[in-house]
Steps between C-alpha positions, in 0.01 A plus 500: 500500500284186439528283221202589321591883538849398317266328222288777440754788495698247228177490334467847488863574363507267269142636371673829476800402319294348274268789408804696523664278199183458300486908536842565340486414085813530296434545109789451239625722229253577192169337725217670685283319726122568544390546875156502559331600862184331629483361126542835382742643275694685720843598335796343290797433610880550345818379519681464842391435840111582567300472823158403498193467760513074573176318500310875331721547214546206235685494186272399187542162397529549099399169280821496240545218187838412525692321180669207587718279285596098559652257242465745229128577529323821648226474793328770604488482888187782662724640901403775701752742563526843743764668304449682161799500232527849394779373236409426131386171491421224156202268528535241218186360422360148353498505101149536441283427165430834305308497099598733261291655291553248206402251742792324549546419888864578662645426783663844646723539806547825660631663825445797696772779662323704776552688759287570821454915544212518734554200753156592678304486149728191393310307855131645530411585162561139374426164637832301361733703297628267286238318388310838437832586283531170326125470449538850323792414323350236317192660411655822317672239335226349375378853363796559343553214328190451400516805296809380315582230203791246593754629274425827720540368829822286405674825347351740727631424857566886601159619363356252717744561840372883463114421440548315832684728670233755443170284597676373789626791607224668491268241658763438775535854644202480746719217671748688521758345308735618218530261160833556411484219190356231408709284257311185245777229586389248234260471238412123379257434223302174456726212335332539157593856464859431561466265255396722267688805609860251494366407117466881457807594582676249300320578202575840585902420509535321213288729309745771622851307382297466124471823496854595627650185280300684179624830613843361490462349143358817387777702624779252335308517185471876531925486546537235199331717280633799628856330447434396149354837420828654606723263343355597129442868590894445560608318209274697265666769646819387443422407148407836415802668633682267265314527218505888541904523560546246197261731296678840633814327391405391164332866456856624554677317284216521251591879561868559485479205185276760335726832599754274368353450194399874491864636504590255285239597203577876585865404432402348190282752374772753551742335299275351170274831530323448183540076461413489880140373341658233294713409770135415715380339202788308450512389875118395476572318163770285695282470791241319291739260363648401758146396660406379157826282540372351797248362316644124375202428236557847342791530207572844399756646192568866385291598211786507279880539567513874397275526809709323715813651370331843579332359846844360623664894391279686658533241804816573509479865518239474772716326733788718401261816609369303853898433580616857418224554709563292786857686510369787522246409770802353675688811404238742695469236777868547581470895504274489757618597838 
């Protein structure tokens, strides 16, 4: 065999071996890859080992944005690739300039989960994925922040995730492509509103411990007086108990003085019979002078000394009838059992 026979059958082999490799394609877990014959789309292709037609069939070369990140900053780097990520994927996009409709501009930042369902829609219904997603991120966030104040959007981050979630969603499914969520990340108002909303906030605070430092006052007041009110309730209380036993007790002895005094004018009565009335009078008579006595610019005399013979006599007998009496009041004392 010549030389140039040896050249041409290496030729040959190694032109087969070649279209042999470039007809075997090996696609990894969670990927498809697009084939397309003659510029055609011809069929997709799944994970594992797949054999192709060299030179007539040709994966799709598919125009991806790719997020990269150096020294702390994001760049946004436009690749081709041939294989499709079926797994969810996150695009974080730029912050982007959105007015409210109290036209006050804010700068939002969102990002997007997703997840590719129809890999052949996901390639030939749309030019470049990710821009188309980002593009229609940002405008259904225009739309729906537009429609609310900023105290709105700044306290409504959920109402917000779902109204996107929805538009998106819905927009997206001719792409074939799932929106999973799609989450506001940060929310930064112009420097002036801080301002004013920091200045808020404060005044809100310290309007708040007034009102809980008055509350407090109140309350102790509320205690004081409730304290004080007790205290006399208390010794009012106790005041009356006393004055009521000291009363009760004085009633009693008021009482049994006056029984006393009952049995005793019975016992009398029994014994004078008919001078019982003189005795009274008698006892009334000395009653008076002895308060008449008491009386140190007052000088009294009998009217004459028969009188006082006869006063002092029938004195006499008077306390000889209370002491015969009194025995005999002791007397039927003692015979009780």
């Amino acid at each position: 065999m010549t030389m140039a026979a040896m050249v041409v059958l290496g030729f040959i082999a190694f032109f087969v071996v070649t279209l042999l490799v470039k007809g075997i394609r090996i696609v990894p877990e969670q990927s498809v890859m697009m084939i397309e014959r003659l510029g055609r789309y011809h069929k997709t292709l799944t994970a594992g080992l797949n054999i192709i037609i060299p030179v007539v069939d040709q994966p799709r070369l598919i125009p991806w944005r790719r997020t990269v990140k150096e020294q702390g900053q994001k760049f946004f780097v436009v690749t081709t690739i041939t294989n499709l990520d079926l797994r969810e994927q996150v695009y974080d996009f730029p912050s982007q300039s959105v007015i409210t409709r109290d036209n006050v501009g804010i700068q939002v930042d969102a990002v997007v989960y997703f997840q590719i369902t129809v890999p052949r829609d996901a390639v030939y219904e749309i030019e470049n994925l990710p821009i188309a997603l980002e593009t229609l991120t940002q405008t259904t966030l225009r739309n729906v922040i537009g429609e609310m104040d900023l105290d709105d959007t700044l306290t409504s981050r959920e109402k917000i995730n779902a109204s996107l979630v929805d538009t998106i969603g819905s927009a997206a499914q001719s792409w074939g492509i799932k929106v999973n969520r799609v989450e506001v990340q940060d929310i930064i108002p112009p420097t002036d509103v801080l301002t004013a909303m920091e200045q808020q906030m404060k005044a809100e605070r310290e309007r708040r411990a007034r009102v809980t430092e008055a509350e407090g006052f109140k309350r102790a007041e509320v205690l004081r007086a409730e304290g004080e009110r007790d205290a006399r309730i208390a010794t009012a209380e106790g005041e009356r108990q006393a004055y009521m036993l000291e009363a009760e007790g004085e009633a009693g002895a008021i009482e049994r003085l006056a029984q006393a005094e009952q049995r005793k004018l019975q016992l009398v009565k029994e014994v004078l019979q008919e001078d019982f009335a003189d005795y009274l009078v008698g006892i009334r008579y000395m009653q008076t002078l002895e308060e008449m006595a008491k009386n140190q610019n007052v000088v009294w005399m009998p009217h004459s000394a028969t009188d006082l013979a006869s006063f002092i006599g029938g004195y006499k007998h008077l306390l000889g009838s209370q002491a015969l009496a009194a025995e005999r009041a002791e007397s039927t004392s003692g015979e009780r059992p």
